[in-house]
mmCIF file of the N, C-alpha and C atoms, coordinates in Angstrom:
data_MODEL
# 
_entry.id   MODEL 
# 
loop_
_atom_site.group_PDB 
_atom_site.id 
_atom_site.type_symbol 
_atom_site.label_atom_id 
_atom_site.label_alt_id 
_atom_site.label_comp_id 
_atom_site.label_asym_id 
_atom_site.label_entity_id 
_atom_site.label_seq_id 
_atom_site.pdbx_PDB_ins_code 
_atom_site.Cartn_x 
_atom_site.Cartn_y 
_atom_site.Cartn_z 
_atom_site.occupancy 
_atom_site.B_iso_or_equiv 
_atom_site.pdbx_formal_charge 
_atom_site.auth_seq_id 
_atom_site.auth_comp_id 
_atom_site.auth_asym_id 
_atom_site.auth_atom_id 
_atom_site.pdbx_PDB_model_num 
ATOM 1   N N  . UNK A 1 1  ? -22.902 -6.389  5.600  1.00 0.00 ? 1  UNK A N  1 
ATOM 2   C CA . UNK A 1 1  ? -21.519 -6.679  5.281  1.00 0.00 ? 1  UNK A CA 1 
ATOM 3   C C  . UNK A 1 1  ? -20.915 -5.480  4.553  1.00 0.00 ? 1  UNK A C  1 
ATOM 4   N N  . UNK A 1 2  ? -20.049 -4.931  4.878  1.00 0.00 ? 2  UNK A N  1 
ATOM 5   C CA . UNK A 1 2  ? -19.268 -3.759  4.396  1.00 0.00 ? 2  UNK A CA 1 
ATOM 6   C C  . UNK A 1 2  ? -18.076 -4.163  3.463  1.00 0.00 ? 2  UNK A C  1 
ATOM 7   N N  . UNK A 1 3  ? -18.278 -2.921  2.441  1.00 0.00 ? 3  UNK A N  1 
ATOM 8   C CA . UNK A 1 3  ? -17.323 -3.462  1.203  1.00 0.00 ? 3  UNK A CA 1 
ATOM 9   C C  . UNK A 1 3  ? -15.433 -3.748  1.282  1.00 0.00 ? 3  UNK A C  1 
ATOM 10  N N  . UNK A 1 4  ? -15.720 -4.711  0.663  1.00 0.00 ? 4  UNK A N  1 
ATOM 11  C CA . UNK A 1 4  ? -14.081 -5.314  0.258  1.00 0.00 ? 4  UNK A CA 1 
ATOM 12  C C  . UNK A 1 4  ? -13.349 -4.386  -0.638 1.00 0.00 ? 4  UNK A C  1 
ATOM 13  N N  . UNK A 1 5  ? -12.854 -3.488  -0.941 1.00 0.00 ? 5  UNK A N  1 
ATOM 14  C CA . UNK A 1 5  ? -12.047 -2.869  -2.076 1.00 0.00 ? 5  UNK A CA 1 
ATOM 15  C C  . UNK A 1 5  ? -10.470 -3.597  -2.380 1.00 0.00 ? 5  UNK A C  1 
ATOM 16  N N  . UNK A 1 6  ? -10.909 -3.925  -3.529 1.00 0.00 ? 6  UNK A N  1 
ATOM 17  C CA . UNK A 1 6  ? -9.156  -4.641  -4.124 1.00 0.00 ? 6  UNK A CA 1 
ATOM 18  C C  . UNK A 1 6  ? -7.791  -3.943  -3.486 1.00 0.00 ? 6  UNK A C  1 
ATOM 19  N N  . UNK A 1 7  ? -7.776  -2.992  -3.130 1.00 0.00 ? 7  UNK A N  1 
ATOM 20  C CA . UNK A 1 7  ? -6.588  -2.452  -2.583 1.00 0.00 ? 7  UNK A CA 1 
ATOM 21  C C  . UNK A 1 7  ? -6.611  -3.073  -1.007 1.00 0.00 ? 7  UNK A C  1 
ATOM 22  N N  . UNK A 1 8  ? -7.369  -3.281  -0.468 1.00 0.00 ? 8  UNK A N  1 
ATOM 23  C CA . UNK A 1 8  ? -7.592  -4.153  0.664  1.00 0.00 ? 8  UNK A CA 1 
ATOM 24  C C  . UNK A 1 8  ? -6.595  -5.476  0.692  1.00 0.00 ? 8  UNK A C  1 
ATOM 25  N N  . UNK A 1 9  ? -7.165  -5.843  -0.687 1.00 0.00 ? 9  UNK A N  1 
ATOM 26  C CA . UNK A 1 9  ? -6.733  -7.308  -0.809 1.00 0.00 ? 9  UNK A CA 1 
ATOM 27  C C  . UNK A 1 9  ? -5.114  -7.295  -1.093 1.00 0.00 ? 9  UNK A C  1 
ATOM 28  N N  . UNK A 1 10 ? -4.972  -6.023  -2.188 1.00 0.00 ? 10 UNK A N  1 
ATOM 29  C CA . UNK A 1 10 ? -3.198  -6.210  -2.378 1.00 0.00 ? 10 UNK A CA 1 
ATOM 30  C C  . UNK A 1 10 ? -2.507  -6.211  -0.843 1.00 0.00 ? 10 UNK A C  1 
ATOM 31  N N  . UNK A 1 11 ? -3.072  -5.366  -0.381 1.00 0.00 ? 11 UNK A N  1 
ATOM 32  C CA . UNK A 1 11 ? -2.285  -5.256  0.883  1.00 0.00 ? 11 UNK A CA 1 
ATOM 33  C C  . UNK A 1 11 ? -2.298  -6.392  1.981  1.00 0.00 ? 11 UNK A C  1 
ATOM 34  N N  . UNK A 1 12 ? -3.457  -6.987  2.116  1.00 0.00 ? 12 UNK A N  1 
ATOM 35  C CA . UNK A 1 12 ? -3.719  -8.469  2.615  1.00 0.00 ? 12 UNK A CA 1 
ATOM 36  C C  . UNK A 1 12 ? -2.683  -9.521  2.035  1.00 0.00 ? 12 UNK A C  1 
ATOM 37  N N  . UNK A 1 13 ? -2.829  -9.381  0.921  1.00 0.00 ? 13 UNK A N  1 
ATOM 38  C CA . UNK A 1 13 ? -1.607  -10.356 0.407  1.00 0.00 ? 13 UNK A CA 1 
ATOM 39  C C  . UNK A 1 13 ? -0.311  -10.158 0.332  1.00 0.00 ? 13 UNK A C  1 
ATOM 40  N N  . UNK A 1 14 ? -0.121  -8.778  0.644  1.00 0.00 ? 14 UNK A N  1 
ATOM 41  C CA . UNK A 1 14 ? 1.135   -8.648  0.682  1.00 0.00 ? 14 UNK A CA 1 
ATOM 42  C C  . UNK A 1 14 ? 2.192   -8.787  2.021  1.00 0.00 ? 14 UNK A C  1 
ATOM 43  N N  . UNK A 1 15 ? 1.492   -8.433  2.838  1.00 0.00 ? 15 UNK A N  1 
ATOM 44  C CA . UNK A 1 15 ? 1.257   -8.796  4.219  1.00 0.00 ? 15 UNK A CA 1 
ATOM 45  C C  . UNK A 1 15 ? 1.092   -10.056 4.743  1.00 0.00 ? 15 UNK A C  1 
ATOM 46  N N  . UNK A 1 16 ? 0.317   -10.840 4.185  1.00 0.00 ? 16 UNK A N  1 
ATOM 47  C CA . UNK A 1 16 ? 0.041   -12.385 4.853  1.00 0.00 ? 16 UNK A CA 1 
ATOM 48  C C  . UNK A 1 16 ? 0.956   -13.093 4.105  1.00 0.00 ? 16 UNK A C  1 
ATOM 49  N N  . UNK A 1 17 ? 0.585   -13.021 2.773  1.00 0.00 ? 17 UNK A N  1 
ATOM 50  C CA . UNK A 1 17 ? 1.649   -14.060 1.972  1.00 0.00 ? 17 UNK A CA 1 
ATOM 51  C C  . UNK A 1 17 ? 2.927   -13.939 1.608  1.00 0.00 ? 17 UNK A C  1 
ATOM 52  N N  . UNK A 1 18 ? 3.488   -12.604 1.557  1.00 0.00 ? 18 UNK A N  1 
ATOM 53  C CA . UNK A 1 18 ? 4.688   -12.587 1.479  1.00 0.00 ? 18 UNK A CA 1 
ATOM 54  C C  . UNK A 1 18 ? 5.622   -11.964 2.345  1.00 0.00 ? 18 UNK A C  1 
ATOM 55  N N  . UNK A 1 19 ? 4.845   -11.215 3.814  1.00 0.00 ? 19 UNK A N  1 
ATOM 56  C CA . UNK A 1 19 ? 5.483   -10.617 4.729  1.00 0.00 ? 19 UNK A CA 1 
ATOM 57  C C  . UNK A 1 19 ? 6.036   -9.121  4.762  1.00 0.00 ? 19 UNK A C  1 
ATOM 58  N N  . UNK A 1 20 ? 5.171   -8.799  3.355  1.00 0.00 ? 20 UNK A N  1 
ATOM 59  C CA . UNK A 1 20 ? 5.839   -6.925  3.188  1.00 0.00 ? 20 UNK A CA 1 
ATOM 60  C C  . UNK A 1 20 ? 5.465   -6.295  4.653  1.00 0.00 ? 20 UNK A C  1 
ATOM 61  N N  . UNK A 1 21 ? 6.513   -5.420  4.602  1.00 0.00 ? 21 UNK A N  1 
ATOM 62  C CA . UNK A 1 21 ? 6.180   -4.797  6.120  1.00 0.00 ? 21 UNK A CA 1 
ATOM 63  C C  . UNK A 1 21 ? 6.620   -3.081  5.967  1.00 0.00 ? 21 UNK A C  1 
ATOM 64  N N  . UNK A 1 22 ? 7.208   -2.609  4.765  1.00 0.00 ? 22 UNK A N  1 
ATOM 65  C CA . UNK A 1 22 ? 7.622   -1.766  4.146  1.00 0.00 ? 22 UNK A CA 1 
ATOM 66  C C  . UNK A 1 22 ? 7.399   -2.025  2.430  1.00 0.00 ? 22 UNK A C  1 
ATOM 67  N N  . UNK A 1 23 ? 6.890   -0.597  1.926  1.00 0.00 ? 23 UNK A N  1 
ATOM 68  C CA . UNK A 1 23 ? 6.644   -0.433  0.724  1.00 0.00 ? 23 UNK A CA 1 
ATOM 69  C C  . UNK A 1 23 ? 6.634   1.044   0.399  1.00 0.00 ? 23 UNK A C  1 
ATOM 70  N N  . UNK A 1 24 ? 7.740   0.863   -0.771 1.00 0.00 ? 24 UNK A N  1 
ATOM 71  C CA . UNK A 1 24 ? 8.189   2.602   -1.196 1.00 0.00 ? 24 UNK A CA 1 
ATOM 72  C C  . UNK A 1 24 ? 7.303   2.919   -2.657 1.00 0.00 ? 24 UNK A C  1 
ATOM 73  N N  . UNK A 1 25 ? 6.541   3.951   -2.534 1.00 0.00 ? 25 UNK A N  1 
ATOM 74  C CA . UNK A 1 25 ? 5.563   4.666   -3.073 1.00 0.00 ? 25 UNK A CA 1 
ATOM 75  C C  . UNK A 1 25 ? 5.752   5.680   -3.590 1.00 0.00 ? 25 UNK A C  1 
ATOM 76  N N  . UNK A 1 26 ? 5.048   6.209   -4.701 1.00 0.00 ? 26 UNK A N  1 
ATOM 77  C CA . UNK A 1 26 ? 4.893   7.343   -5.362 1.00 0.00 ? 26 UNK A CA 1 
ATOM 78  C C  . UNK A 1 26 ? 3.410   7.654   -5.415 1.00 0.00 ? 26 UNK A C  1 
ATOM 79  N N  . UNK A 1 27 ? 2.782   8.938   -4.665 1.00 0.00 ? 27 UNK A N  1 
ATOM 80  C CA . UNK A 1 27 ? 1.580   8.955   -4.329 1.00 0.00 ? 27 UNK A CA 1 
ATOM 81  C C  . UNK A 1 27 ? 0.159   9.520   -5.102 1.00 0.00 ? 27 UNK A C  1 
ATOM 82  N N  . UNK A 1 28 ? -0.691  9.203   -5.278 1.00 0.00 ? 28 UNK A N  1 
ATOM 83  C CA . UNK A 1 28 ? -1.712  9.495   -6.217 1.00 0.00 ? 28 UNK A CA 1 
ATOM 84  C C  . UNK A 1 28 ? -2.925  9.090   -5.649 1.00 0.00 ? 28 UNK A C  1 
ATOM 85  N N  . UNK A 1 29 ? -3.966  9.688   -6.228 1.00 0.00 ? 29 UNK A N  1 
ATOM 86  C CA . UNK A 1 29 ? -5.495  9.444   -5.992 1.00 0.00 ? 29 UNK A CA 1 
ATOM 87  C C  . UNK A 1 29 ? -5.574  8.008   -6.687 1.00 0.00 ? 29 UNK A C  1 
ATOM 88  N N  . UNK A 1 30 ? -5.074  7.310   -8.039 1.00 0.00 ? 30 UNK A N  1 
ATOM 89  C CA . UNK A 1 30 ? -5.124  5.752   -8.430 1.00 0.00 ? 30 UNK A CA 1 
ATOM 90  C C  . UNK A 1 30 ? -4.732  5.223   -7.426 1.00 0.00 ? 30 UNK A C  1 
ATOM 91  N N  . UNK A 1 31 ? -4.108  5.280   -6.247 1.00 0.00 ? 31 UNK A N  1 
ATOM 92  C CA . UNK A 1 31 ? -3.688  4.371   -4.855 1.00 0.00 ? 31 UNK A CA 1 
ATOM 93  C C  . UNK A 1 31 ? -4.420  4.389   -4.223 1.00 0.00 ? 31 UNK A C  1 
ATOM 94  N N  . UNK A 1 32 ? -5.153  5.329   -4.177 1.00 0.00 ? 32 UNK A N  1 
ATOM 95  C CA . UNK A 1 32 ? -5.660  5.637   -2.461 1.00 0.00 ? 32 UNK A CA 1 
ATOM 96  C C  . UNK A 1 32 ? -6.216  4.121   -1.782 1.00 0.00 ? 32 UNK A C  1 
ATOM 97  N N  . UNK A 1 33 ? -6.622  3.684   -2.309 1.00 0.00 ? 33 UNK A N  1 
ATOM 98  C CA . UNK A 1 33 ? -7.371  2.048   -1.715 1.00 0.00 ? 33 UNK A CA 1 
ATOM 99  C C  . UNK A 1 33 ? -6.450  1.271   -1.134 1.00 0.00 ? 33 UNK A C  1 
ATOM 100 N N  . UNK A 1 34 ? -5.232  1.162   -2.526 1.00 0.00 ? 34 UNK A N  1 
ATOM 101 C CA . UNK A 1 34 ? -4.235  0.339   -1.918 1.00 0.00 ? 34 UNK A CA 1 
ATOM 102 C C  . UNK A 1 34 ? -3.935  0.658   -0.329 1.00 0.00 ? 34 UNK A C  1 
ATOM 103 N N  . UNK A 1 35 ? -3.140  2.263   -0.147 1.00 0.00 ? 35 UNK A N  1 
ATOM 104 C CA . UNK A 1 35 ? -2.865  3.145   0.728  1.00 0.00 ? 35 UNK A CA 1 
ATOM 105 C C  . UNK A 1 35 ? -3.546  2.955   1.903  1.00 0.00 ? 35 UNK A C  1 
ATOM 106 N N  . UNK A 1 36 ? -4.986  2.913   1.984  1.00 0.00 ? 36 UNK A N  1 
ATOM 107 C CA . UNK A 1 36 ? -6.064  2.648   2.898  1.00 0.00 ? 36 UNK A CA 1 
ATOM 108 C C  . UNK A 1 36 ? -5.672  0.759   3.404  1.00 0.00 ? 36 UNK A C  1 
ATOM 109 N N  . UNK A 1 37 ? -5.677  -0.050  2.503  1.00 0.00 ? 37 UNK A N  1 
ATOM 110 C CA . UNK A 1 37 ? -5.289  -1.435  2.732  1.00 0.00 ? 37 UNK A CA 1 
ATOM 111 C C  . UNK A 1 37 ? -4.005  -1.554  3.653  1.00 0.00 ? 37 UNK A C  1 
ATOM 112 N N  . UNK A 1 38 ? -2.977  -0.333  3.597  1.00 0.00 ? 38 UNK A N  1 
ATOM 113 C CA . UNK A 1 38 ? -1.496  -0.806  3.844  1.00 0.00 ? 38 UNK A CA 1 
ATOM 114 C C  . UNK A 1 38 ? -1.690  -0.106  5.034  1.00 0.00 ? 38 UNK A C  1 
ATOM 115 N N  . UNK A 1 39 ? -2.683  0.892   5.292  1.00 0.00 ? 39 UNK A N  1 
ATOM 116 C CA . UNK A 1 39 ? -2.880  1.102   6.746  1.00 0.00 ? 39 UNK A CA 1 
ATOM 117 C C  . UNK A 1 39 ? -3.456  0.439   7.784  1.00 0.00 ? 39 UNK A C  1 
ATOM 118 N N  . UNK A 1 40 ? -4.708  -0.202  7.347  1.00 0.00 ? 40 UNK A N  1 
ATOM 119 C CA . UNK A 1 40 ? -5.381  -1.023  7.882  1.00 0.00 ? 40 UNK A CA 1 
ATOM 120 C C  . UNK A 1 40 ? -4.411  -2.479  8.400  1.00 0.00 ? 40 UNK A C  1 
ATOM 121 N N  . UNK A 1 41 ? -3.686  -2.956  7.618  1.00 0.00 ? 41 UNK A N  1 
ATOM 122 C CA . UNK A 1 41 ? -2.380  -4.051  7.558  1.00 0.00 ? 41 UNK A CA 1 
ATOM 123 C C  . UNK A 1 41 ? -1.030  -3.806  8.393  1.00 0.00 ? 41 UNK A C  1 
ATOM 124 N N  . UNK A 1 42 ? -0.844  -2.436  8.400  1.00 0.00 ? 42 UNK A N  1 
ATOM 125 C CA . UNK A 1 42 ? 0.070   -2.065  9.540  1.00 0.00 ? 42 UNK A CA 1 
ATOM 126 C C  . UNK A 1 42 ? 1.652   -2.167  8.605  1.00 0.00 ? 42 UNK A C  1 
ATOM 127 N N  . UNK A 1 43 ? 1.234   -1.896  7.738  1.00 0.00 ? 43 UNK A N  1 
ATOM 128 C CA . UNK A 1 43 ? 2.315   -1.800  6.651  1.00 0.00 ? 43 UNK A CA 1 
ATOM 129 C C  . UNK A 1 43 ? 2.804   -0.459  5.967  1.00 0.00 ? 43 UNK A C  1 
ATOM 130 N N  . UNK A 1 44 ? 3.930   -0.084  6.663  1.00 0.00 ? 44 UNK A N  1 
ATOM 131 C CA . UNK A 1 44 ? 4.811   1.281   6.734  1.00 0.00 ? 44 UNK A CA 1 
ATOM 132 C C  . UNK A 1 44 ? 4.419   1.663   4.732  1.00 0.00 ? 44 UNK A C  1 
ATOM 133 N N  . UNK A 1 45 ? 4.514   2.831   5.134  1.00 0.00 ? 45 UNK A N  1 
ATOM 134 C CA . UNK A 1 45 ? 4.412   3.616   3.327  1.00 0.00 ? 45 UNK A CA 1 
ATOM 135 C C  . UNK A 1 45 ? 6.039   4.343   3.175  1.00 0.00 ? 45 UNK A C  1 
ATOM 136 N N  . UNK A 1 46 ? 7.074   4.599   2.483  1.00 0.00 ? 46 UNK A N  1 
ATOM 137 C CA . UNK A 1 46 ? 7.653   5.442   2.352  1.00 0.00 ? 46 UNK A CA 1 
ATOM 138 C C  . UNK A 1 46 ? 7.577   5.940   1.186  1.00 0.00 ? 46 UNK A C  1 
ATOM 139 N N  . UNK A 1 47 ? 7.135   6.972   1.253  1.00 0.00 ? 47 UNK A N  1 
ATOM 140 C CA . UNK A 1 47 ? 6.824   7.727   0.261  1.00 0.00 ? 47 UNK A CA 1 
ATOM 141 C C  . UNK A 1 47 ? 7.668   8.856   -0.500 1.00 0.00 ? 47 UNK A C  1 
ATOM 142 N N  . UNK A 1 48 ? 7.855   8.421   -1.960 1.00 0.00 ? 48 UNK A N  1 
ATOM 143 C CA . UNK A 1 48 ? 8.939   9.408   -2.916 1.00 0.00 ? 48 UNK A CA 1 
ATOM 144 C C  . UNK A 1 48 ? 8.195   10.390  -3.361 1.00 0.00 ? 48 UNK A C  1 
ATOM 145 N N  . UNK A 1 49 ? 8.562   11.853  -3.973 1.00 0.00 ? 49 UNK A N  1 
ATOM 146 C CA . UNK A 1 49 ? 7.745   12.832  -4.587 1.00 0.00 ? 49 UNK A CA 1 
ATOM 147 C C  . UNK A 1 49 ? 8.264   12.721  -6.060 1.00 0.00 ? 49 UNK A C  1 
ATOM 148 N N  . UNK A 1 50 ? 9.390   12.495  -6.305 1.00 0.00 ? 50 UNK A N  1 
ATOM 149 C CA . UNK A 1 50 ? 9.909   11.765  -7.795 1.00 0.00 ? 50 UNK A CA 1 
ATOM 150 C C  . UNK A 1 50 ? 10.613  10.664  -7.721 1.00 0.00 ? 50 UNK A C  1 
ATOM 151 N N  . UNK A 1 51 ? 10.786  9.787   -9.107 1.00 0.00 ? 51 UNK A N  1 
ATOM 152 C CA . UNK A 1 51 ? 11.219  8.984   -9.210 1.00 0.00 ? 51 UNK A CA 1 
ATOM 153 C C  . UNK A 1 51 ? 12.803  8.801   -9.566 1.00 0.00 ? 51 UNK A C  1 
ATOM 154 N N  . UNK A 1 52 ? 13.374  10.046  -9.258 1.00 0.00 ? 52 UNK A N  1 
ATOM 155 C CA . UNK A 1 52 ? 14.875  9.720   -9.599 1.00 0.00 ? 52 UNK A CA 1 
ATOM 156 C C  . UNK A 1 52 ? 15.373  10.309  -8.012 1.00 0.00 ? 52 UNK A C  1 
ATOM 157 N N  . UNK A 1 53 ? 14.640  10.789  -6.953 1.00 0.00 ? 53 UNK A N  1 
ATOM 158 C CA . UNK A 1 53 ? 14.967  11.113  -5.655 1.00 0.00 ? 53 UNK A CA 1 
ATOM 159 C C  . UNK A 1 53 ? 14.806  9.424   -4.939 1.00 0.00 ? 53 UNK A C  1 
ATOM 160 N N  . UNK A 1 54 ? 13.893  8.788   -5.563 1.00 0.00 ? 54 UNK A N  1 
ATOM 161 C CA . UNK A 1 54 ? 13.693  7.515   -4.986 1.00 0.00 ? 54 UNK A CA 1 
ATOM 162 C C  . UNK A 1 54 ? 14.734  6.563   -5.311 1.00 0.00 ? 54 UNK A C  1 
ATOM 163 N N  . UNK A 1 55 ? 15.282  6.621   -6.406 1.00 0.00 ? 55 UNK A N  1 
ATOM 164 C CA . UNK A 1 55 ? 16.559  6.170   -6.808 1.00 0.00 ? 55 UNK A CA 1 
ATOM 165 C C  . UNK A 1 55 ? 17.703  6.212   -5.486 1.00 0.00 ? 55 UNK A C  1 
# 
């Protein structure tokens, strides 16, 4: 059985239970799991390089 990583799961849930299908990001090595989850889920990334361009 191959491992579950919690970022798996955010993205599972975000996806099953609430229907995210888009999620805007600011990118880092602390994500990467999530990131990996939202690919696997088929769940678009848009990704900011700062937080007042994301504004």
């Amino acid at each position: 059985m191959g491992q579950i990583y919690g970022g798996h799961l955010v993205a599972k849930a975000l996806k099953e239970m609430e229907g995210v299908s888009t999620v805007f990001s600011l990118s880092g090595d602390h994500i990467d799991r999530i990131y990996d989850g939202f690919f696997e889920y088929g769940i678009r990334i848009v990704d900011d390089r700062h937080e007042q361009a994301a504004a």
